[in-house]
C-alpha positions as CSV (number, residue, x, y, z in Angstrom):
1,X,2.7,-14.9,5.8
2,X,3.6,-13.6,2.7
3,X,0.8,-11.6,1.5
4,X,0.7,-8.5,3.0
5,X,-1.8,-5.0,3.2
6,X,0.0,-2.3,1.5
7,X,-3.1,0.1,1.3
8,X,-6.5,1.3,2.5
9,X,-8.9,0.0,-0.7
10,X,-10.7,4.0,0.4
11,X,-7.0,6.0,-0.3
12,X,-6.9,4.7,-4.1
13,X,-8.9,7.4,-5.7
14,X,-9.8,7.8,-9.5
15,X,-7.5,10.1,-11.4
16,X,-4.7,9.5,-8.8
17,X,-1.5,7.5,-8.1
18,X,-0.3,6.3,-4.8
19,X,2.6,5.3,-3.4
20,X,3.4,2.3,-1.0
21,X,6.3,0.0,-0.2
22,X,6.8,-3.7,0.6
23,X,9.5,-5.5,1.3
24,X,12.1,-3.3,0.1
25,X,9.9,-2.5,-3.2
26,X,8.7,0.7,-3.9
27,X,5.3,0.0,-5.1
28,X,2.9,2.4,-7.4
29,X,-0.9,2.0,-7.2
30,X,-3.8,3.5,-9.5
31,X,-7.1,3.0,-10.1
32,X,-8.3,3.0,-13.4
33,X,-11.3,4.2,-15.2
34,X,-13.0,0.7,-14.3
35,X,-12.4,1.1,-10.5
36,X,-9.9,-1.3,-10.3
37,X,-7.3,-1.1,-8.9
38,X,-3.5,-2.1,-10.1
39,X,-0.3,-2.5,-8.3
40,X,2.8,-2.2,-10.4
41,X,6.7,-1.6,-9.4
42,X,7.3,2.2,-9.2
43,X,9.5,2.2,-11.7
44,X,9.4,3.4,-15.5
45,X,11.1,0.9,-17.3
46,X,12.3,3.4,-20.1
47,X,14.4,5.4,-17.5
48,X,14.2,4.5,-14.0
49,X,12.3,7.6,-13.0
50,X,9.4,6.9,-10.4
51,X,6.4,6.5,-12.3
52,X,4.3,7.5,-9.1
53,X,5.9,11.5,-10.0
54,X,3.3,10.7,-13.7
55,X,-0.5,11.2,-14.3
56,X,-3.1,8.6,-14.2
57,X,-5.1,9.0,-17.6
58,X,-8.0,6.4,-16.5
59,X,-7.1,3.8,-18.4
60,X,-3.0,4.3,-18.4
61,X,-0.2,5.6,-16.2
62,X,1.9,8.3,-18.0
63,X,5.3,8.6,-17.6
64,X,6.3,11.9,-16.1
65,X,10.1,12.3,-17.9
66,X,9.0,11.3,-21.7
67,X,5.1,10.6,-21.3
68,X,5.2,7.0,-22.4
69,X,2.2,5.8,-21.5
70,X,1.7,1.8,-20.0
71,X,-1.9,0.3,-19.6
72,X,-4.0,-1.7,-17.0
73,X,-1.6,-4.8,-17.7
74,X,1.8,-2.8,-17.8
75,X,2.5,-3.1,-21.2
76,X,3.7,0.0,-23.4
77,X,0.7,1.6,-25.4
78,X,2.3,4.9,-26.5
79,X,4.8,6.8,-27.1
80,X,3.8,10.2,-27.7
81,X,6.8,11.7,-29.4
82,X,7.0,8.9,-31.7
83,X,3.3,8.8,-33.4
84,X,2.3,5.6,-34.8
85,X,5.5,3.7,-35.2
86,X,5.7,0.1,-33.9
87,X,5.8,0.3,-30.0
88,X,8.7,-1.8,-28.7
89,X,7.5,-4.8,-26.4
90,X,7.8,-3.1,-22.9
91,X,6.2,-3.4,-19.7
92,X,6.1,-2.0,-16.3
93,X,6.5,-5.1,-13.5
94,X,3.2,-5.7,-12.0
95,X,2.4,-7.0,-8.7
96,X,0.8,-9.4,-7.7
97,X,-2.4,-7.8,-5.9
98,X,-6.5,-8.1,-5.2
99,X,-8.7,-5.8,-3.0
100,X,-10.6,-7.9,0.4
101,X,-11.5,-6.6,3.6
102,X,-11.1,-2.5,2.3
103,X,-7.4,-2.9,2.2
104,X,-5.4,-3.5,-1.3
105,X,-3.2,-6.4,-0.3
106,X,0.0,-7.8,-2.2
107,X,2.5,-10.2,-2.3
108,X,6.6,-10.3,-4.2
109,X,5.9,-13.8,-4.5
110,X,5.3,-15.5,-7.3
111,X,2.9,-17.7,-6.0
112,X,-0.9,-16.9,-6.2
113,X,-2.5,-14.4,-3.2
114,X,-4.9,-15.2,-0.6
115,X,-5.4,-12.7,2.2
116,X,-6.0,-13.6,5.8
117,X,-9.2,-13.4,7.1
118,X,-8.9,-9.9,8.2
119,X,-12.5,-8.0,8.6
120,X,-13.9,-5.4,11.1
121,X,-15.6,-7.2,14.2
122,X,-18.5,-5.4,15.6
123,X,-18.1,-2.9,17.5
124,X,-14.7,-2.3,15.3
125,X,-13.3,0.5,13.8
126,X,-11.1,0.5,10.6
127,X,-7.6,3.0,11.8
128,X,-5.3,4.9,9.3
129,X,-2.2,3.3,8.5
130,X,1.0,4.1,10.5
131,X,4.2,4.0,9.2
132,X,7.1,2.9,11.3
133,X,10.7,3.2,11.2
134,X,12.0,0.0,13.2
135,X,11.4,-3.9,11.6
136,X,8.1,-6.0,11.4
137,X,9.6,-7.9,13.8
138,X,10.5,-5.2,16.7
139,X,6.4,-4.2,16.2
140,X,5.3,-7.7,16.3
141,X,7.0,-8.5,19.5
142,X,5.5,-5.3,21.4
143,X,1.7,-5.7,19.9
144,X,0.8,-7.5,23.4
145,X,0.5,-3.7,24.9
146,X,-2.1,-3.2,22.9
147,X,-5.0,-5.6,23.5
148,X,-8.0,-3.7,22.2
149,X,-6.2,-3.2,19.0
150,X,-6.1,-5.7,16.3
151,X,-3.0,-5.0,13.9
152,X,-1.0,-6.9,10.9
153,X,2.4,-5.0,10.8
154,X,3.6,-5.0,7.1
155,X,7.3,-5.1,6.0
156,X,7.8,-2.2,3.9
157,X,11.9,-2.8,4.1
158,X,14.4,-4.4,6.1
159,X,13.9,-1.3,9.0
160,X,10.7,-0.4,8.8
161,X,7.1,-1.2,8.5
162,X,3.9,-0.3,8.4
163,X,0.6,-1.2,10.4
164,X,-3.5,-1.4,9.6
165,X,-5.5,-2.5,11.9
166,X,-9.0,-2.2,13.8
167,X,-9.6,-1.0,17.0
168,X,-12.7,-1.5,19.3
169,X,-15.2,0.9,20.5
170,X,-15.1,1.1,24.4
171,X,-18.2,2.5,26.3
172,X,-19.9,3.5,23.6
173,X,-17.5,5.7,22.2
174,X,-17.8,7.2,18.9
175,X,-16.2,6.2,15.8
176,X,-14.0,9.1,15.6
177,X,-13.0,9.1,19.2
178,X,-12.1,5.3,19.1
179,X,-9.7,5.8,16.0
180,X,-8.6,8.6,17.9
181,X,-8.1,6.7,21.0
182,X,-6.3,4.5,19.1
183,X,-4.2,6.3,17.3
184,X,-3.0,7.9,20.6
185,X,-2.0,4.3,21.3
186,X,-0.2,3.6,18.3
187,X,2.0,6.3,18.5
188,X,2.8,5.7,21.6
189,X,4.2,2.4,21.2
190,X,5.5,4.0,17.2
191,X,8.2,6.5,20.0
192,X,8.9,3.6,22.3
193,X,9.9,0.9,19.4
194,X,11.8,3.3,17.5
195,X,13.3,5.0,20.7
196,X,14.4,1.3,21.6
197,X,15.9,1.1,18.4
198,X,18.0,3.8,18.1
199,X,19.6,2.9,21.7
């Protein structure tokens, strides 16, 4: 699989700029005055300073160290400090991204994105991501202690990894005690993988 979540679709609020990683990349996400959503490198490409630390104006991100400003398709539309004089031909890499399922999904590939079938069930209950420092690959092999939870464990580097998942309700249970139940679960087995890995 190559396409990957990288975000709840819920956590990308107006006015604000989030942060998420894949693969290695540090990844910026915004929503603009529109609602959609855009997934760009975190990475001015004036001078290397994380574009994340900048404002979201709506319908640009502004650059936090010199305020140039790049729009919904990363290219350079101002440059306060110099008024109206030509704007160089500059851009911000974008990221190949689209919105299904309530999670913001992405892909360093090239090649063009289709998410997996990945929906609540009945009786499901969307969990909070949950960040952990060990491989994909580590996670993926222990996800069999965890039966009632249905996960896809994204690369966010070479050592770590992120997962978002579902979990289903048991006896009734509320929404909020399942995620809680949950979450109980994955952090248990978030101390045993990375425990395992530091040994």
């Amino acid at each position: 699989m190559t396409t990957w979540p990288i975000a709840l679709e819920r956590d990308i609020q107006p006015f604000g700029l989030a942060r998420a990683a894949l693969e290695g990349r540090d990844l910026l996400l915004w929503r603009d005055d529109g609602g959609q959503i855009h997934v760009w490198n975190d990475l001015c490409p004036h001078r290397s300073v994380r574009l994340s630390a900048g404002r979201n104006l709506g319908d640009c991100v502004q650059s936090a160290y010199h305020g140039w400003r790049f729009g919904a398709s990363g290219a350079l539309v101002a440059i306060p400090a110099e008024h109206h004089r030509p704007l160089p031909d500059i851009r911000v890499k974008t990221v190949n991204s689209k919105v299904a399922f309530g999670f913001v999904w992405a892909t360093v590939e090239s090649e063009s994105l289709s998410p997996p079938e990945f929906s609540p069930q009945k009786d499901e209950v969307l969990l909070r991501p949950l960040p952990i420092n060990t491989p994909a690959e580590a996670v993926r092999a222990n996800l069999s202690r965890l039966p009632a939870i249905r996960l896809i464990v994204t690369p966010t580097s070479s050592a770590s990894c992120k997962l978002f998942g579902f979990a289903k309700a048991k006896n009734q249970a509320t929404s909020l005690q399942t995620a809680r139940w949950a979450n109980h679960r994955l952090n248990a087995l978030r101390r045993f993988v990375e425990a395992r890995a530091a040994s």
